[in-house]
N, CA and C atoms of all chains as a GROMACS GRO file, in nm:
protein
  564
    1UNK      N    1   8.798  10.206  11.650
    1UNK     CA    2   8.924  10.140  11.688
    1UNK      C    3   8.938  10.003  11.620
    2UNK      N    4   8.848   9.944  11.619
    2UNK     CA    5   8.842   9.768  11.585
    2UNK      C    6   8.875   9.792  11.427
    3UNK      N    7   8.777   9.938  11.339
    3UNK     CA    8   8.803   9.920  11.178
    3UNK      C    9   8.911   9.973  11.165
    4UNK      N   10   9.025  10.035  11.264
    4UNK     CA   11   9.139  10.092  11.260
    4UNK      C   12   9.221   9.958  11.221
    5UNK      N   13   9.231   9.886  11.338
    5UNK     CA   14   9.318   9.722  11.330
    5UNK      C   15   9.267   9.637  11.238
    6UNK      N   16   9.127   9.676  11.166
    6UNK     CA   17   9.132   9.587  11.045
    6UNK      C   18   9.172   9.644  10.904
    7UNK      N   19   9.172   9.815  10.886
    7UNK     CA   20   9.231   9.834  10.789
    7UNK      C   21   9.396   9.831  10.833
    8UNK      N   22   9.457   9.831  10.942
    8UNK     CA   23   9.586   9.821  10.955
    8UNK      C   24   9.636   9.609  10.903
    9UNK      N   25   9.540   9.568  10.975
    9UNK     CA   26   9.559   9.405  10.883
    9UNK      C   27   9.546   9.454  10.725
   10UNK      N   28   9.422   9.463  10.682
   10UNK     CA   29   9.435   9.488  10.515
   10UNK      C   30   9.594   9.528  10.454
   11UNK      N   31   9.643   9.637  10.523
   11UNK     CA   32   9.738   9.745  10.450
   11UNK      C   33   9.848   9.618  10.454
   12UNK      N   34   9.885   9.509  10.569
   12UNK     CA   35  10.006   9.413  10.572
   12UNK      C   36   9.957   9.284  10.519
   13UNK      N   37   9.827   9.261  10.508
   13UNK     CA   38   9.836   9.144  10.410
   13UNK      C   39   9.819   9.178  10.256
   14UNK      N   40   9.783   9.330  10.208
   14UNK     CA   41   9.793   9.358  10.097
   14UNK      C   42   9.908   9.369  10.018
   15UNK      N   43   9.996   9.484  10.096
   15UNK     CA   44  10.106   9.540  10.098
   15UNK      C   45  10.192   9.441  10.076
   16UNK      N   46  10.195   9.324  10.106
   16UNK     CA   47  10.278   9.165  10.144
   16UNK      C   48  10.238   9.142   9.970
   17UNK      N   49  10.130   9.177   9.884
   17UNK     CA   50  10.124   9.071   9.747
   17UNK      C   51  10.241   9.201   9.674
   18UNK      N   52  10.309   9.323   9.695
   18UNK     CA   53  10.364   9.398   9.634
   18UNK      C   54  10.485   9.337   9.514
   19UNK      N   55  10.552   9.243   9.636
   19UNK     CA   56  10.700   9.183   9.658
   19UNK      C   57  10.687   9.111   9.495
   20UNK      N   58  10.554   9.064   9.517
   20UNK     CA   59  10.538   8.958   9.467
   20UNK      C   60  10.531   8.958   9.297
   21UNK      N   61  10.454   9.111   9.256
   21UNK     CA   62  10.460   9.152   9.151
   21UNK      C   63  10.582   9.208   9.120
   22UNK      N   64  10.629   9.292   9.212
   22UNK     CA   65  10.771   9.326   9.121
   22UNK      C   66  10.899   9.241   9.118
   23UNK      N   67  10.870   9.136   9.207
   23UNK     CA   68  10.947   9.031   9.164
   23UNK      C   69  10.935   8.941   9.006
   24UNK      N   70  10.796   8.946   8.968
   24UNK     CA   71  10.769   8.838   8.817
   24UNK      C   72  10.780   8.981   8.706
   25UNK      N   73  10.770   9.169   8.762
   25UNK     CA   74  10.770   9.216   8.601
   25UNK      C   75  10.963   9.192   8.619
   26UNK      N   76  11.006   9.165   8.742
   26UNK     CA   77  11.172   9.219   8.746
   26UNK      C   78  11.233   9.074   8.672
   27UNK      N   79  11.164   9.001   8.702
   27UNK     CA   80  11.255   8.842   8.634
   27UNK      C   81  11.167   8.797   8.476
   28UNK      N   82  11.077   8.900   8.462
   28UNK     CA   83  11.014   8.860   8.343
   28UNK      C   84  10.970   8.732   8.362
   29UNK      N   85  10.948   8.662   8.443
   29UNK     CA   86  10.936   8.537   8.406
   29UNK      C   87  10.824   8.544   8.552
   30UNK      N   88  10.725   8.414   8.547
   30UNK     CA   89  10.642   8.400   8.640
   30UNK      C   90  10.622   8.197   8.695
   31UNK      N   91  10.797   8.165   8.642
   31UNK     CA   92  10.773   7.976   8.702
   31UNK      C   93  10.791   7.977   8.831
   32UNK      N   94  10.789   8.104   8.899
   32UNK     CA   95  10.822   8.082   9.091
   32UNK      C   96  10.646   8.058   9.166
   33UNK      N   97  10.563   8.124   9.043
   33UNK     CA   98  10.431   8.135   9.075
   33UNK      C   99  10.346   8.010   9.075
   34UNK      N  100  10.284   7.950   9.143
   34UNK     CA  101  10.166   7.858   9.145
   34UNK      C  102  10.072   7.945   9.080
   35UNK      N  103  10.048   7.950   8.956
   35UNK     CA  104   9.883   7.986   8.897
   35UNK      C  105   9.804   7.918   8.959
   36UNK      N  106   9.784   7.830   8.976
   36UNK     CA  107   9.652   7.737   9.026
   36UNK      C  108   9.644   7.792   9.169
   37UNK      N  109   9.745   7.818   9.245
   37UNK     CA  110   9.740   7.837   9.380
   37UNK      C  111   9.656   7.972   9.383
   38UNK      N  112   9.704   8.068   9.238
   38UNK     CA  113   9.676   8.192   9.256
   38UNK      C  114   9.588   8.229   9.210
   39UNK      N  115   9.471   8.129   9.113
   39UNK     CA  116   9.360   8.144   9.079
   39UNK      C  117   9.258   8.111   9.200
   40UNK      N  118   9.311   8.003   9.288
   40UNK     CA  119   9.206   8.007   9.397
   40UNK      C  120   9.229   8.134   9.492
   41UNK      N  121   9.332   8.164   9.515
   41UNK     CA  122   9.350   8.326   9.595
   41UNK      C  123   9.267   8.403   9.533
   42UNK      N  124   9.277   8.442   9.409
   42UNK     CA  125   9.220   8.509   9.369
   42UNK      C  126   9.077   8.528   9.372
   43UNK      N  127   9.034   8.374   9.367
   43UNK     CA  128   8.858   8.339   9.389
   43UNK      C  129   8.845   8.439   9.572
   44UNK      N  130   8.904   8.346   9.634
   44UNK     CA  131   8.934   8.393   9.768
   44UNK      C  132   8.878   8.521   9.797
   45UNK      N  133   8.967   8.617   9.724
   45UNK     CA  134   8.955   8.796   9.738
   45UNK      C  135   8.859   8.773   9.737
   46UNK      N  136   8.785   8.742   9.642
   46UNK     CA  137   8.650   8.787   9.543
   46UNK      C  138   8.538   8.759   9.662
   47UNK      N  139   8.539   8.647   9.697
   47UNK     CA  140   8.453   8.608   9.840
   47UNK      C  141   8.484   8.711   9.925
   48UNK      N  142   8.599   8.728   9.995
   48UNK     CA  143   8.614   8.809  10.065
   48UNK      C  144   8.538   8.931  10.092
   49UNK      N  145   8.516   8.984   9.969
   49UNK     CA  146   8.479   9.138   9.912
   49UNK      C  147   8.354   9.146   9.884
   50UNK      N  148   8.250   9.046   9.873
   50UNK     CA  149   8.134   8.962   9.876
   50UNK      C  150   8.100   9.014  10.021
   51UNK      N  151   8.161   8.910  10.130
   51UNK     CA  152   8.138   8.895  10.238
   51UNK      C  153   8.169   9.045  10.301
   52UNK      N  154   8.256   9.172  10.288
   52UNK     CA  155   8.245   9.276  10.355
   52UNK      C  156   8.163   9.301  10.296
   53UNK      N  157   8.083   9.340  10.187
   53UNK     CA  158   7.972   9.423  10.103
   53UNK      C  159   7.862   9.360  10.216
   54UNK      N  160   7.838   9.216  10.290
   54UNK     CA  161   7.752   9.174  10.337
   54UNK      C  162   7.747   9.154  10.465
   55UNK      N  163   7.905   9.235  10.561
   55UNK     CA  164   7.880   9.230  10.660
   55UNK      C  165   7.896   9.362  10.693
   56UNK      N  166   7.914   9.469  10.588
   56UNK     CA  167   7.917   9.635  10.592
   56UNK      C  168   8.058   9.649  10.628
   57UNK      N  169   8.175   9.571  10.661
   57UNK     CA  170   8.288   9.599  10.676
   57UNK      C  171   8.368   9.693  10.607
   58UNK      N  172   8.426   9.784  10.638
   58UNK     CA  173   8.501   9.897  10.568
   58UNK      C  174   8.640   9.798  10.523
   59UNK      N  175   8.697   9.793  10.637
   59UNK     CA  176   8.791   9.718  10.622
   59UNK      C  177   8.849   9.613  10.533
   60UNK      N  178   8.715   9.526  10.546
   60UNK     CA  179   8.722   9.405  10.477
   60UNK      C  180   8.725   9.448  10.307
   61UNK      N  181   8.588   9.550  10.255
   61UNK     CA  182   8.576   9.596  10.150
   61UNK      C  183   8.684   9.681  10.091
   62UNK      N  184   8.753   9.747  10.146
   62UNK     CA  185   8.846   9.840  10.123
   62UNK      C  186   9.004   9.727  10.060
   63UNK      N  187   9.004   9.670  10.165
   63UNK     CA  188   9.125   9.579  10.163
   63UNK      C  189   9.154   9.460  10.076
   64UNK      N  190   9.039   9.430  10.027
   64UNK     CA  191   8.985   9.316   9.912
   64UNK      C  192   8.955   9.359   9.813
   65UNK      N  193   8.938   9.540   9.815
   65UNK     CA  194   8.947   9.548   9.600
   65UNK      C  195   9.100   9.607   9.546
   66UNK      N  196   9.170   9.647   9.681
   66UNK     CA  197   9.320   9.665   9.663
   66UNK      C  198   9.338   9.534   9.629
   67UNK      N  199   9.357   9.425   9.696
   67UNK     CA  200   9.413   9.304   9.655
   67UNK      C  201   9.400   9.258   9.510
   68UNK      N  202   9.247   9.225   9.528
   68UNK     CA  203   9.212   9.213   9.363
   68UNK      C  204   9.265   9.279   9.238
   69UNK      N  205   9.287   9.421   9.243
   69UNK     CA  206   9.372   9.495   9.187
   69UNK      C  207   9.499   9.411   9.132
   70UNK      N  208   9.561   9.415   9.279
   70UNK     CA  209   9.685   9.360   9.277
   70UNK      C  210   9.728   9.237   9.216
   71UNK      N  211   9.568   9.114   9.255
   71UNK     CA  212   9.604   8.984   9.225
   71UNK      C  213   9.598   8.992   9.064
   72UNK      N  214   9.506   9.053   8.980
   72UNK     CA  215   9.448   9.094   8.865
   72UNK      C  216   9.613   9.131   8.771
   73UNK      N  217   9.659   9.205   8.833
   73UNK     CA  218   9.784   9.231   8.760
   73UNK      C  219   9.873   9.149   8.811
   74UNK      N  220   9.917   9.094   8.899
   74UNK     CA  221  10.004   8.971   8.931
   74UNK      C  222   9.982   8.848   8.810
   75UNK      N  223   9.843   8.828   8.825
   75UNK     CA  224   9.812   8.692   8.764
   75UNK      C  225   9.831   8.732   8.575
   76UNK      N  226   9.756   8.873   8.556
   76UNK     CA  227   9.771   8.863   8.393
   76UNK      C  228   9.920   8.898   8.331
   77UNK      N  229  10.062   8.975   8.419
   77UNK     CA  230  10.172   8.920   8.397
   77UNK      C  231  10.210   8.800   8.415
   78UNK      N  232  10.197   8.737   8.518
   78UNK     CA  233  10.192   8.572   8.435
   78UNK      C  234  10.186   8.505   8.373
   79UNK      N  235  10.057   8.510   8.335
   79UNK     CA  236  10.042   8.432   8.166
   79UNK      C  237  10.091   8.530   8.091
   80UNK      N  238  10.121   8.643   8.083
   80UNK     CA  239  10.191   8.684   7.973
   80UNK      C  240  10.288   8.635   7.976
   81UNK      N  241  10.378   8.627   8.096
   81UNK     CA  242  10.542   8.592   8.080
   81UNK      C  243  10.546   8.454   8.084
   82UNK      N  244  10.442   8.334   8.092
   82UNK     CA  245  10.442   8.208   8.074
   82UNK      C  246  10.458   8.173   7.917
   83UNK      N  247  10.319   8.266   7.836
   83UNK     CA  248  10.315   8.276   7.722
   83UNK      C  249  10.397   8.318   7.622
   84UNK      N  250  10.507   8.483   7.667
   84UNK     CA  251  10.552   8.552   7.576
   84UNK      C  252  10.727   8.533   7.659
   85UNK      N  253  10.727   8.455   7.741
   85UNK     CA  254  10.836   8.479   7.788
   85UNK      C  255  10.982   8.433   7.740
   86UNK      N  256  11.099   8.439   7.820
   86UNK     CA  257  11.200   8.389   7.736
   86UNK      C  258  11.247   8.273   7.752
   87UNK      N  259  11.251   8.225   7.902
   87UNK     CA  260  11.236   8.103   7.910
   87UNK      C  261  11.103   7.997   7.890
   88UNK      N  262  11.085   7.874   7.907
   88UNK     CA  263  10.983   7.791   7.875
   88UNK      C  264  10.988   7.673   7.980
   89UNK      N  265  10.954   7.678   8.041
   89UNK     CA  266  10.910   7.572   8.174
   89UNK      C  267  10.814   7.541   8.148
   90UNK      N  268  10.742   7.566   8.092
   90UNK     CA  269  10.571   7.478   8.039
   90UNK      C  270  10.547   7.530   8.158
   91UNK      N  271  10.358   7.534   8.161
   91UNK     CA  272  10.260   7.648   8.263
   91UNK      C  273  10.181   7.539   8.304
   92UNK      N  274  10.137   7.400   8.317
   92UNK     CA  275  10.101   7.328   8.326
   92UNK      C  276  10.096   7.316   8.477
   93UNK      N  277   9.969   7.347   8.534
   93UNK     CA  278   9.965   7.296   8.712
   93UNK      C  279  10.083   7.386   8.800
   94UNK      N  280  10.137   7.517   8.715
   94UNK     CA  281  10.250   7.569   8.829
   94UNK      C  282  10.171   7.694   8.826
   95UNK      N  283   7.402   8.290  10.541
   95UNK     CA  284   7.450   8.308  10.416
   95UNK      C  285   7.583   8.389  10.426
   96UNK      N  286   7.568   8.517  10.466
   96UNK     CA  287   7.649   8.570  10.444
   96UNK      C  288   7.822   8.491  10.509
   97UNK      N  289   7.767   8.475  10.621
   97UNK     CA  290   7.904   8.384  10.704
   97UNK      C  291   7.964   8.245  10.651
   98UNK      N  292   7.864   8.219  10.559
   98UNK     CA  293   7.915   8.101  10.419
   98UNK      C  294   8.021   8.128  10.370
   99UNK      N  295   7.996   8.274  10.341
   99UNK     CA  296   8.029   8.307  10.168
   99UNK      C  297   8.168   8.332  10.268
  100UNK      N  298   8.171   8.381  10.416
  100UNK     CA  299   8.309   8.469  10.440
  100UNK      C  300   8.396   8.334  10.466
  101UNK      N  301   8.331   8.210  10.501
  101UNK     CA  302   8.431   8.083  10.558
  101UNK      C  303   8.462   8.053  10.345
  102UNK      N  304   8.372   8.036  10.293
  102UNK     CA  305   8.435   7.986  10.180
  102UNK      C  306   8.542   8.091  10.140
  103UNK      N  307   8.542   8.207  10.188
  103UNK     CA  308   8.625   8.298  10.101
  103UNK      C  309   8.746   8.219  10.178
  104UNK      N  310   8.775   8.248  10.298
  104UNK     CA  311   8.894   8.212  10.411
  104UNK      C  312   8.943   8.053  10.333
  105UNK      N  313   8.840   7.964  10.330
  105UNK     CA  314   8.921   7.852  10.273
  105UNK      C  315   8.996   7.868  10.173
  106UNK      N  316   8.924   7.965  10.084
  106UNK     CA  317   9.037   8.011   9.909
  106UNK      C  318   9.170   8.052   9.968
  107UNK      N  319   9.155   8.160  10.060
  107UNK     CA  320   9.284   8.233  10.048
  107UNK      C  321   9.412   8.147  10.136
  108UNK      N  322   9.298   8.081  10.232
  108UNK     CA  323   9.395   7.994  10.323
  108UNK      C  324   9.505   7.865  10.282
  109UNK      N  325   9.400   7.776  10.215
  109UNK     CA  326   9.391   7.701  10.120
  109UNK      C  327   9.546   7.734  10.036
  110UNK      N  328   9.570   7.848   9.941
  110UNK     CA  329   9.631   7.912   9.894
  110UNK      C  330   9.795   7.923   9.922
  111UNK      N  331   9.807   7.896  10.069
  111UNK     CA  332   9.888   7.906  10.128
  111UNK      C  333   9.970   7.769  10.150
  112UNK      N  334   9.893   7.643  10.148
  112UNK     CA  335   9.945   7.530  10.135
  112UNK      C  336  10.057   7.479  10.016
  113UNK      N  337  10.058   7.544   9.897
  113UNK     CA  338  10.128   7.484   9.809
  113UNK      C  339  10.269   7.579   9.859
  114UNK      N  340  10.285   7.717   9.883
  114UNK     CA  341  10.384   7.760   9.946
  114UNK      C  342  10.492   7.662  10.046
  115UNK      N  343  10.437   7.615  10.104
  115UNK     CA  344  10.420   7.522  10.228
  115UNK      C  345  10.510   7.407  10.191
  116UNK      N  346  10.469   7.314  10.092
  116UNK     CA  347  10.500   7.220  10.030
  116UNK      C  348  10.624   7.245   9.935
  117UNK      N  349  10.606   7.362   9.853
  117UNK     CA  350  10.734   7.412   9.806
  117UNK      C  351  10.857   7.396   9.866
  118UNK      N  352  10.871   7.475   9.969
  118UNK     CA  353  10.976   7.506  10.088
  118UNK      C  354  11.020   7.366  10.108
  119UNK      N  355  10.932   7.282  10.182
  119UNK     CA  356  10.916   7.170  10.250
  119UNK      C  357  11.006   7.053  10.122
  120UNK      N  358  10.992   7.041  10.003
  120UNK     CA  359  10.993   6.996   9.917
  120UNK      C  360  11.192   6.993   9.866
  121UNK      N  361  11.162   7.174   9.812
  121UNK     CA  362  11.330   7.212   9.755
  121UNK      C  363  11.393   7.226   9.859
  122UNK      N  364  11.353   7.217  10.046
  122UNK     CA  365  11.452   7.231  10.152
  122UNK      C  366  11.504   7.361  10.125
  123UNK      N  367  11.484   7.450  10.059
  123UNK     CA  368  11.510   7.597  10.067
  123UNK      C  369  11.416   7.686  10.009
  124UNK      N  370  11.447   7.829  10.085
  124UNK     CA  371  11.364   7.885  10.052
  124UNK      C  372  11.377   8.045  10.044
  125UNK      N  373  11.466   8.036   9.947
  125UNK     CA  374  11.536   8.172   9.869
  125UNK      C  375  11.414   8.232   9.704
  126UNK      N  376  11.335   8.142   9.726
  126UNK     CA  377  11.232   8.242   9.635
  126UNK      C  378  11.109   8.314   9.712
  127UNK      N  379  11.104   8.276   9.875
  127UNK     CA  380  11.059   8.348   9.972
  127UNK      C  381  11.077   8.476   9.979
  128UNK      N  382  11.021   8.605   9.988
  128UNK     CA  383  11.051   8.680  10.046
  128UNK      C  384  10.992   8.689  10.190
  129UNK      N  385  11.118   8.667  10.278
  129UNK     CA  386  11.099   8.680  10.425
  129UNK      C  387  10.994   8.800  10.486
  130UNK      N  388  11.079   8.917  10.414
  130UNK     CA  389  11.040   9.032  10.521
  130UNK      C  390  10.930   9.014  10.476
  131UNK      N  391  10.901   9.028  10.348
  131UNK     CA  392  10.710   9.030  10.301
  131UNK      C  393  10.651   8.927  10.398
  132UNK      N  394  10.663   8.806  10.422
  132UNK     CA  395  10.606   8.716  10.520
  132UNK      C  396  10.580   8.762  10.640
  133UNK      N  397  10.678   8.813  10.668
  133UNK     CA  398  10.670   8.887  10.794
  133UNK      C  399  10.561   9.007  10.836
  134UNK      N  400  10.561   9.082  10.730
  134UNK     CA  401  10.463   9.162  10.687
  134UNK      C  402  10.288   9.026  10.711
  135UNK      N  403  10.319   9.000  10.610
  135UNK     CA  404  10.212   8.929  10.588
  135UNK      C  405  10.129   8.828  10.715
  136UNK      N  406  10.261   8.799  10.760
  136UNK     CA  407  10.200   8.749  10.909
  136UNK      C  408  10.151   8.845  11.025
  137UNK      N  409  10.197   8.932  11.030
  137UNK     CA  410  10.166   9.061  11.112
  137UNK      C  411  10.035   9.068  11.113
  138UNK      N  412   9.987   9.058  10.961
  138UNK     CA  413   9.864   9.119  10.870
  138UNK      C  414   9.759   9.024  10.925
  139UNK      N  415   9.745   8.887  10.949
  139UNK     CA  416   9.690   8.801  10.996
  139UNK      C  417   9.668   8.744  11.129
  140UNK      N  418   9.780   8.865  11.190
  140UNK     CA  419   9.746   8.848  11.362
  140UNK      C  420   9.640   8.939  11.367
  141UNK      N  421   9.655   9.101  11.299
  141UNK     CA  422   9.584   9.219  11.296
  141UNK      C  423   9.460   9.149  11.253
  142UNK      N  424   9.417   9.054  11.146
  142UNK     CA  425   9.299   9.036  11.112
  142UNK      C  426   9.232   8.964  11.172
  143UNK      N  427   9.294   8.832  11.274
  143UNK     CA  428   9.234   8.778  11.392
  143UNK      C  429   9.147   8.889  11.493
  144UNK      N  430   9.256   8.967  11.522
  144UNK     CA  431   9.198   9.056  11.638
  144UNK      C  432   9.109   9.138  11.548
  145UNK      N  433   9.097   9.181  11.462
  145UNK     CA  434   8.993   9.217  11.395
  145UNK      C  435   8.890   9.140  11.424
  146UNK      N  436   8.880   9.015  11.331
  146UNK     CA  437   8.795   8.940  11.394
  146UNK      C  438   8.718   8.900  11.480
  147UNK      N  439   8.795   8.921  11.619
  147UNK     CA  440   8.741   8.916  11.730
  147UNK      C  441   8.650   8.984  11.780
  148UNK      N  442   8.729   9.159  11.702
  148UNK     CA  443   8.622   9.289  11.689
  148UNK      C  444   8.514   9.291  11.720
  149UNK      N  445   8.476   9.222  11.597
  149UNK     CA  446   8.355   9.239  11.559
  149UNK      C  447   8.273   9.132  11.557
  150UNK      N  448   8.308   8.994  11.604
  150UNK     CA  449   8.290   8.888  11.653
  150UNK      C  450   8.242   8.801  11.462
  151UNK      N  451   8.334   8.819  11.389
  151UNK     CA  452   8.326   8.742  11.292
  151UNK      C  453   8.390   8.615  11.285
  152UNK      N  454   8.265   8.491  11.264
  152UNK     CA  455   8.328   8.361  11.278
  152UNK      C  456   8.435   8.331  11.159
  153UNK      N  457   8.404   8.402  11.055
  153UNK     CA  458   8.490   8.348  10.912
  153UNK      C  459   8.601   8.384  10.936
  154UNK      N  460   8.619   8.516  10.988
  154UNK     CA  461   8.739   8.603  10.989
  154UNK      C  462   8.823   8.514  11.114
  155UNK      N  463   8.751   8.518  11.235
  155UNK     CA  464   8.888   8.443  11.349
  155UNK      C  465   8.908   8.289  11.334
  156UNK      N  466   8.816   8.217  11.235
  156UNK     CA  467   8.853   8.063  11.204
  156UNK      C  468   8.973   8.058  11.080
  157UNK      N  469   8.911   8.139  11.003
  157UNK     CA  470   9.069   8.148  10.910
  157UNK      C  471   9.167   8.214  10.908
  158UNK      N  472   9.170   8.319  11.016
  158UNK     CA  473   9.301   8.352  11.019
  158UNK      C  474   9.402   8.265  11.122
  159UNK      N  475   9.300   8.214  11.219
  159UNK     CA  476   9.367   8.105  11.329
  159UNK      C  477   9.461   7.964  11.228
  160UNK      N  478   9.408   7.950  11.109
  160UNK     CA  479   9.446   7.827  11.052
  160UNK      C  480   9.580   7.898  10.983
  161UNK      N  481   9.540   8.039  10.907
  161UNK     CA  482   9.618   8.065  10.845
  161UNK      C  483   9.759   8.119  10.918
  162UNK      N  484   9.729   8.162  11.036
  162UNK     CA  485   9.871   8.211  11.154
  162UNK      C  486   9.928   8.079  11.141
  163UNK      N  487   9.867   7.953  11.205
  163UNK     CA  488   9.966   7.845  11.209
  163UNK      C  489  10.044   7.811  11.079
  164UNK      N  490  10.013   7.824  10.949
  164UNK     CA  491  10.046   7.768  10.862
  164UNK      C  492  10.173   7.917  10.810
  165UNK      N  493  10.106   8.030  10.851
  165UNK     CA  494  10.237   8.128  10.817
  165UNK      C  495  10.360   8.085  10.929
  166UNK      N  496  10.312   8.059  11.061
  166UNK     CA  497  10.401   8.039  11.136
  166UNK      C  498  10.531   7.878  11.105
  167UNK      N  499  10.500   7.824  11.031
  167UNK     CA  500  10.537   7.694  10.996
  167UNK      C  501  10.594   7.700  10.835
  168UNK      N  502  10.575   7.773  10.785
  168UNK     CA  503  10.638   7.866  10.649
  168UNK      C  504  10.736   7.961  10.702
  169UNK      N  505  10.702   8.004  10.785
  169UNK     CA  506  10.812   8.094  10.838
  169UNK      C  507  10.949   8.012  10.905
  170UNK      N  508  10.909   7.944  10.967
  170UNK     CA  509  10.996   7.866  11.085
  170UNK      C  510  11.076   7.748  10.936
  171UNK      N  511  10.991   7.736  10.904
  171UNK     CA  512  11.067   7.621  10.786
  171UNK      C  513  11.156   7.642  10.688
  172UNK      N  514  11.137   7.825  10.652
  172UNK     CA  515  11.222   7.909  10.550
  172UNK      C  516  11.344   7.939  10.647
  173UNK      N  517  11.301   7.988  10.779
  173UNK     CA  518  11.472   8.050  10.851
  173UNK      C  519  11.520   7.907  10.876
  174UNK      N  520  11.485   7.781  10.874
  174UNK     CA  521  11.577   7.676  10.901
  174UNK      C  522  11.628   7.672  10.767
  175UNK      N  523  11.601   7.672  10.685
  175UNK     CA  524  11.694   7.641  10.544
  175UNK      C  525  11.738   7.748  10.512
  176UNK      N  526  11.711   7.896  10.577
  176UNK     CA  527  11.817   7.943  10.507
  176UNK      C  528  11.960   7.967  10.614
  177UNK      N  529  11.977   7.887  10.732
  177UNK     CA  530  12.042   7.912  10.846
  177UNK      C  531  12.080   7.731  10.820
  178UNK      N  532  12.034   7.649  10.732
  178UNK     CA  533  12.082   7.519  10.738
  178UNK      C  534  12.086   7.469  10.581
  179UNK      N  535  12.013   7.533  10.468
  179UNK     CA  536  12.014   7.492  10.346
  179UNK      C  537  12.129   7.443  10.278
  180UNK      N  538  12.130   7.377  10.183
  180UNK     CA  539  12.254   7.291  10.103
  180UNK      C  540  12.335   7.434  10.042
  181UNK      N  541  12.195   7.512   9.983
  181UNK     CA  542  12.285   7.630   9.873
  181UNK      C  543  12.265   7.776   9.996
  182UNK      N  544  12.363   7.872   9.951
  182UNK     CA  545  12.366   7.943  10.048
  182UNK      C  546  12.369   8.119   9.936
  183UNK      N  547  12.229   8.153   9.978
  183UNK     CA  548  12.178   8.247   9.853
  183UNK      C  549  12.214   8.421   9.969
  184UNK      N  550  12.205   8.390  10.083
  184UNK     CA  551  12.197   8.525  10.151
  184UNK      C  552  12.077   8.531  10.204
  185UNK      N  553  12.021   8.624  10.296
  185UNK     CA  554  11.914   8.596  10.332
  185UNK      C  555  11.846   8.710  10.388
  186UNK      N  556  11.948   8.836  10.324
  186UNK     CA  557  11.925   8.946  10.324
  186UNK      C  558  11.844   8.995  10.248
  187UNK      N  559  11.717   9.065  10.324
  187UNK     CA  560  11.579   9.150  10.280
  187UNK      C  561  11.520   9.046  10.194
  188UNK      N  562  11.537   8.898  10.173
  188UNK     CA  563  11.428   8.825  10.107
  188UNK      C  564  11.344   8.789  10.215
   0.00000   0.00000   0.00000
């Protein structure tokens, strides 16, 4: 029951980074994004997924290599569309 | 050790959530929000408290406790601007 309500948390805080990617491939562009914010998230997962491997959590493990997934392709359209994109806001600290 | 690694993870992701925060707080609106995803996402972090509790993980119910207040205050700060904001974007399914 308890790894039920924690893969049901996983599925809505995962499910929640979806928006987020098809919002930066839909605007091509990624200046709404904090990189910096999203390189420490990203560290984040990584602990996360650490810490279920070390507390045997299904939940935790399950729900933290979806993310990573997710953050992994969030973050490397980013710098692509920072880099290759059409507008230019400079990538500097955003 | 292991309960290190799960509070440092919680500070990344929590952490993470502050520049959101400041954004909002900052442009007084918050039409690059997506609501319902928040909503989602906050759901996701009540579920992972009580998870937490589960299984009596300190990392898990200290950071999601920080992180509920700070979704709850992102949340509350986005429906005031978009029910009081200068520009008026809609506020439908963001």
């Amino acid at each position: 029951m308890t790894e039920l309500i924690g893969l049901l948390a996983g599925c809505c805080t995962t499910v929640s980074l979806v928006p987020q990617l098809r919002r930066i491939w839909r605007a091509k562009s990624a200046h709404d994004l904090s990189l910096a914010m999203f390189l420490v998230f990203g560290l984040g997962v990584m602990l996360w997924l650490l810490y279920g491997i070390g507390i045997g959590s299904i939940a935790v493990i399950t729900t933290n290599s979806v993310s990573l997934v997710l953050v992994i392709a969030i973050y490397s359209l980013a710098v692509h569309y920072e880099h290759h994109g059409s507008t230019n806001h400079g990538s500097a600290g955003r």
